[in-house]
Backbone as a ProteinNet text record, in pm:
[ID]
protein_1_A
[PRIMARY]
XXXXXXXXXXXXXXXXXXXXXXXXXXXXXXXXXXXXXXXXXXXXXXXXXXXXXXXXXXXXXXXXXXXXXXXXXXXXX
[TERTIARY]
-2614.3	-2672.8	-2825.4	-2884.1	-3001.7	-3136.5	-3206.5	-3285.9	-3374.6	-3346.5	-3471.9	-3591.7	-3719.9	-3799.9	-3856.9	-3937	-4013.3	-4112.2	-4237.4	-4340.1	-4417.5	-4533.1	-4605.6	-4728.4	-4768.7	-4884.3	-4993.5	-5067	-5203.3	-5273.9	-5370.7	-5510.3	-5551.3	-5664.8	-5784.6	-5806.8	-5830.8	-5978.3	-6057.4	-6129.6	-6237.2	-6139.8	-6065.7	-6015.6	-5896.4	-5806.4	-5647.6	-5614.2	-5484.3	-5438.3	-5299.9	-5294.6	-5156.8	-5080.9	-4936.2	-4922.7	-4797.9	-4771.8	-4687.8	-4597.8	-4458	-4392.4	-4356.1	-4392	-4428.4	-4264.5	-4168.3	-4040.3	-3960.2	-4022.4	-3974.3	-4059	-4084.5	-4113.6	-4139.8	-4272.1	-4255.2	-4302.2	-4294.9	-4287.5	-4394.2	-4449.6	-4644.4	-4657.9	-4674.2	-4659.6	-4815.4	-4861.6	-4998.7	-5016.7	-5141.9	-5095.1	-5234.3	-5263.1	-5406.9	-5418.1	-5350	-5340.5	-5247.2	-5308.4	-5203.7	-5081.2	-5035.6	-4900.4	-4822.1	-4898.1	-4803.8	-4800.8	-4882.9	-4857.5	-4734.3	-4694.6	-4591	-4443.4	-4459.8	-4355.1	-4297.2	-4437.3	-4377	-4330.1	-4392.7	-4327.9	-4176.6	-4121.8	-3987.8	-3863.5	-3922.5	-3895.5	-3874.4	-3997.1	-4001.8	-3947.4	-3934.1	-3794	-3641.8	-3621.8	-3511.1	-3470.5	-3534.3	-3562	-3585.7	-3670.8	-3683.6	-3513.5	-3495.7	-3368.3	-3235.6	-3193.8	-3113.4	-3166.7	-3309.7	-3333.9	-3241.6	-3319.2	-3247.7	-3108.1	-3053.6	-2874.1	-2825.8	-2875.6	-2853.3	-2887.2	-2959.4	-3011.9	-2921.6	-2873.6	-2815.6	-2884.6	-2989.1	-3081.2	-3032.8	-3068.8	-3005.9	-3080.7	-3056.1	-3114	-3178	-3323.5	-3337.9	-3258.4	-3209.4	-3146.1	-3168.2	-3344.1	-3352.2	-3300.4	-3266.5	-3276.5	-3096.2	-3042	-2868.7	-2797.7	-2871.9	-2868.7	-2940.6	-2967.5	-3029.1	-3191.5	-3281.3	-3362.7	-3549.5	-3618.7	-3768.6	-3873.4	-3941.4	-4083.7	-4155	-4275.5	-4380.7	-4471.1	-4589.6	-4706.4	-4820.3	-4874.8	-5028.6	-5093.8	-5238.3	-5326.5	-5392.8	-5429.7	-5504.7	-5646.8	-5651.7	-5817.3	-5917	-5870.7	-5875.3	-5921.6	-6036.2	-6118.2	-6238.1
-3969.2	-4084	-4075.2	-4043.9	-4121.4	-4211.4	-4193.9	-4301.2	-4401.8	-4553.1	-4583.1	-4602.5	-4559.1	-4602.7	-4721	-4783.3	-4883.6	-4841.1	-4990.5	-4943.3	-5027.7	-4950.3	-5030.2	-5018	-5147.3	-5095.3	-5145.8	-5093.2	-5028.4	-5097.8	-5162.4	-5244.1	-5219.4	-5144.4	-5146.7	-5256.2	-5324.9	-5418	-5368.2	-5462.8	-5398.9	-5350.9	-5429.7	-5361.4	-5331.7	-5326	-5303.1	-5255.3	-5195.3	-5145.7	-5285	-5302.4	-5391.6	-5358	-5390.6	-5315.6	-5462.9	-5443.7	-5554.8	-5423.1	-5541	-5428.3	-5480.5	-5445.7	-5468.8	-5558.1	-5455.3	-5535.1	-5628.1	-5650.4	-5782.9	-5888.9	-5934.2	-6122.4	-6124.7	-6170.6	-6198.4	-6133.4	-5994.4	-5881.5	-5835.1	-5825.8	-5782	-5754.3	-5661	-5543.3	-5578.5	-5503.6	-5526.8	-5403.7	-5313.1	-5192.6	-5123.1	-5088.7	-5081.1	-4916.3	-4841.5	-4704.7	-4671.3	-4604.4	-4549.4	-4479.9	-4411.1	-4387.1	-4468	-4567.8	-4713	-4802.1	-4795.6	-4893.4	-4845.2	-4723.6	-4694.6	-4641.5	-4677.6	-4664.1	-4827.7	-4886.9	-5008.5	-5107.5	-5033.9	-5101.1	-5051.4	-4925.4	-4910.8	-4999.7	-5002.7	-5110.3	-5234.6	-5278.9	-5416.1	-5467.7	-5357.9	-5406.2	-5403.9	-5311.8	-5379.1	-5510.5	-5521.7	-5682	-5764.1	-5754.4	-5826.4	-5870.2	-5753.6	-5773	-5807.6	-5785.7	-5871.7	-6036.6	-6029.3	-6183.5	-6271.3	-6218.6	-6245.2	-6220	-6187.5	-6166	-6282.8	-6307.3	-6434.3	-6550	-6538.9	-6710.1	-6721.3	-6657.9	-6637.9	-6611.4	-6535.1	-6492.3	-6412	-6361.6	-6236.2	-6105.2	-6043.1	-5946.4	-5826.5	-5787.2	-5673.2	-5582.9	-5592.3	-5468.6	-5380.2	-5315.1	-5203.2	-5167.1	-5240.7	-5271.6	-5258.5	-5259.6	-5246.6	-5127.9	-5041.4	-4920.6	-4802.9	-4685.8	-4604.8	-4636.9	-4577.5	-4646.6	-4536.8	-4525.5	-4450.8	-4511.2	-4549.3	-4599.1	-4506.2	-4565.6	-4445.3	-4570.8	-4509.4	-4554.2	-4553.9	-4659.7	-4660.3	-4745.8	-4687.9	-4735.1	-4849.4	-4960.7	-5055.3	-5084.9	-4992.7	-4967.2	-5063.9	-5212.2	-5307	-5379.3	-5344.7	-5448.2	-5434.9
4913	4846.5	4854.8	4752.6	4754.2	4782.7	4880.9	4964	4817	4878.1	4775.9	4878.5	4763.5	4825.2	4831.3	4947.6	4969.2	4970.7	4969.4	4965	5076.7	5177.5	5287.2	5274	5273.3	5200.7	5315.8	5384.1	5474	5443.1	5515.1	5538.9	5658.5	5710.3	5801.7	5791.5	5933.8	5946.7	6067.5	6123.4	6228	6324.7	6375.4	6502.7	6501.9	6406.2	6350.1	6217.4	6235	6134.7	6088.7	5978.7	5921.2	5825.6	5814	5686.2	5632.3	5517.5	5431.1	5378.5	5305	5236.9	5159.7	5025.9	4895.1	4893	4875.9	4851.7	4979.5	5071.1	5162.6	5239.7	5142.6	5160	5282.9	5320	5440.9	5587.3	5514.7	5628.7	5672.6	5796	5841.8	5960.8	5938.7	6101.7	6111.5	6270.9	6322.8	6398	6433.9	6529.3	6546.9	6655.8	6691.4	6605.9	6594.6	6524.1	6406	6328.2	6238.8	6267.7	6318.2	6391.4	6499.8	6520.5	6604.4	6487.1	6371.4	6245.3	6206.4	6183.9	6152.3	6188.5	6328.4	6438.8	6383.2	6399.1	6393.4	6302.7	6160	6023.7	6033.9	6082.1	6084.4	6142.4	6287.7	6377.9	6352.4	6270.9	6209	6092.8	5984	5892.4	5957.4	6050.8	6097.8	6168.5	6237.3	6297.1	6186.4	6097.7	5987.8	5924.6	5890.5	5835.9	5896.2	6020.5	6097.6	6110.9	6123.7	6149.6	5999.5	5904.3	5751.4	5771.9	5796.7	5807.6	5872.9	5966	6064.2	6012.4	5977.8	5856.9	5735.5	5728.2	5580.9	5466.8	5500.5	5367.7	5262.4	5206.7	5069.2	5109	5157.6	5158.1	5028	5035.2	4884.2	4847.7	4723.2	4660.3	4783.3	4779.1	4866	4974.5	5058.7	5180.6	5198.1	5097.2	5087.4	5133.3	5124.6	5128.5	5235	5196.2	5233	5185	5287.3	5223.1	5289.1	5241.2	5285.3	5270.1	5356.5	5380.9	5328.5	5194	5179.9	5167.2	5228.4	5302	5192.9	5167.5	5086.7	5133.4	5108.8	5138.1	5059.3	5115.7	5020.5	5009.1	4862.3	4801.8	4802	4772.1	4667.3	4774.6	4812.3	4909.9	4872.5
[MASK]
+++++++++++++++++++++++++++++++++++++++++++++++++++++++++++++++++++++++++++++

């Protein structure tokens, strides 16, 4: 099967890295480095998404499945 992809999308500020994910509402990791940003966006959609299971949320299409984090950066500052 197929992975879909997601998308995380990266913001620097002065003293941290953050990232959002385009397709789940909600979702905002925090991480003093770029490779703990992204230890921890992994980490954190799962938790994300059990928390949502437990509430009775709907979970994304994406998220139904198999699924790949690809990482961008946000220009637009």
């Amino acid at each position: 099967m197929k992975n879909t992809e997601v998308t995380a999308v990266i913001d620097k500020t002065a003293n941290n890295f953050s990232a959002n994910v385009e397709e789940l509402p909600g979702f905002v990791c925090t991480a003093k480095t770029l490779s703990e940003l992204k230890e921890e966006v992994q980490k954190g959609i799962e938790f994300h998404l059990e928390g949502m299971k437990k509430d009775g949320n709907v979970i994304p299409k994406p998220f139904k499945g198999n699924y790949k984090v690809k990482y961008k950066l946000n220009t637009k500052k």
